[in-house]
Phi, psi and omega in degrees: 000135183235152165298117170320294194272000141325291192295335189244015169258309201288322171281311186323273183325336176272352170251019149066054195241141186233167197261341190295305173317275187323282197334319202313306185284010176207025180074319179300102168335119151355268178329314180267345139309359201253315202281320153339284179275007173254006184085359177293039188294006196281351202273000174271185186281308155217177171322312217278318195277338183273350164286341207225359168267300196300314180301300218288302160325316187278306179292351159308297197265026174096331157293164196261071186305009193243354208239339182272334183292329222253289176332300165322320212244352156304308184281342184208024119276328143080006175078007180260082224226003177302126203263090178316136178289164152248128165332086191255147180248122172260188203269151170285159180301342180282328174304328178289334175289303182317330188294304207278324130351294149313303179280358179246006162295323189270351223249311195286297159348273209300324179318296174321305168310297162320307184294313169315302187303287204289345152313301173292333173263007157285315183261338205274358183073014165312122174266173186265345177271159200277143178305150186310327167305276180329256183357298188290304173305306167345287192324284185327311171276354152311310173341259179355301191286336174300319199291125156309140197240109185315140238239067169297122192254137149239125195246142207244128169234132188226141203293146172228327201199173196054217182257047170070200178212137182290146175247174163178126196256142128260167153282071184103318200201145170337303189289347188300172185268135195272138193250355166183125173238106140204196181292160141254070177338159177276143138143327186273188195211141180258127167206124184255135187220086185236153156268037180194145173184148196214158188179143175258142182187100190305151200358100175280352176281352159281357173212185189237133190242146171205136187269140171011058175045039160243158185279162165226166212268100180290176159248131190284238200279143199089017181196105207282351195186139164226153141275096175273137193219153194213062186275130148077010194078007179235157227269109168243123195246160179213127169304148168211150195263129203101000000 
């Protein structure tokens, strides 16, 4: 048994994440992120919005959203989770006949409408070519459609062996604002989900880097420190000394 909403304010703060952010990337209304980690759940709308906001969340931020749902539905569902049947009446035979009336009444309509349409554009002389307006949009979203669109990575790091590894995340470059510093300790894991990220990363023979969950190949024992760039999703690594 664990605290929920403990557990999902301490990775949010460990990845230096605001909710102004979160709501963009994960839909979910401020409010019901605040209520979340403070456990307030009567303040969502329903069980169903607080199971699948909870999933959505923990795995945003690197957890095992199946493992926060399955606590949730221990702790405040008790498995007693049965839905009352309702009742249906069924129709009499005169009712299914008016109903089947209606409908080939509504049926026969759209026909009528169809045949109109298709008369007028047969006869109205409508040309197929497209207007200079169509022409001017068309471009534009060619445009549009041209411009590279940055690229969001989640880069996973994770400790395996030895005395962990020291980290340090910026933002896009060295020079960028720093978004995290400490150990990783073994058994735990760091997951950054930026579209520009850069790290510094102290004995890389301890740990494991992995891009949207494939691994990439650190340099092993003799290289006491690498510099990692994540441009566009790909891994650029560089040694550094000291």
């Amino acid at each position: 048994m664990f605290e929920i909403g403990t557990s999902l304010r301490e990775a949010r703060l460990r990845q230096s994440l605001d909710f102004p952010e979160l709501e963009h990337a994960t839909k979910i209304r401020s409010k019901y992120l605040r209520a979340l980690e403070d456990e307030q759940f009567e303040v969502l709308p329903a069980q169903t919005y607080v199971k699948g906001f909870l999933r959505t969340y923990a795995e945003y931020l690197g957890l095992d959203g199946q493992l926060y749902v399955d606590e949730y539905n221990s702790r405040y569902i008790g498995g007693d989770d049965e839905t009352p049947l309702r009742t249906t009446r069924v129709a009499t035979g005169h009712e299914r006949r008016v109903a089947a009336g209606v409908v080939l009444a509504v049926l026969g309509g759209i026909a009528v409408v169809v045949a109109l349409v298709i008369a007028a554009w047969k006869f109205g002389g409508g040309s197929s070519e497209p207007t200079a307006a169509t022409k001017t949009s068309t471009v534009r979203k060619k445009k549009k459609a041209s411009k590279p669109v940055p690229k969001r990575v989640v880069v996973g790091i994770y400790a395996t062996h030895g005395y962990g590894s020291y980290v340090v995340a910026r933002l896009k470059a060295a020079t960028g604002r720093q978004i995290y510093a400490g150990t990783v300790e073994p058994g735990h894991r760091l997951v950054f989900r930026r579209k520009g990220l850069w790290l510094r990363i102290d004995a890389p023979a301890n740990v494991q880097v992995r891009v949207d969950g494939a691994p990439r190949q650190l340099p092993g024992y003799g290289h006491p420190r690498v510099v990692a760039a994540f441009p566009g999703g790909r891994l650029k690594l560089a040694s550094a000394a000291g």
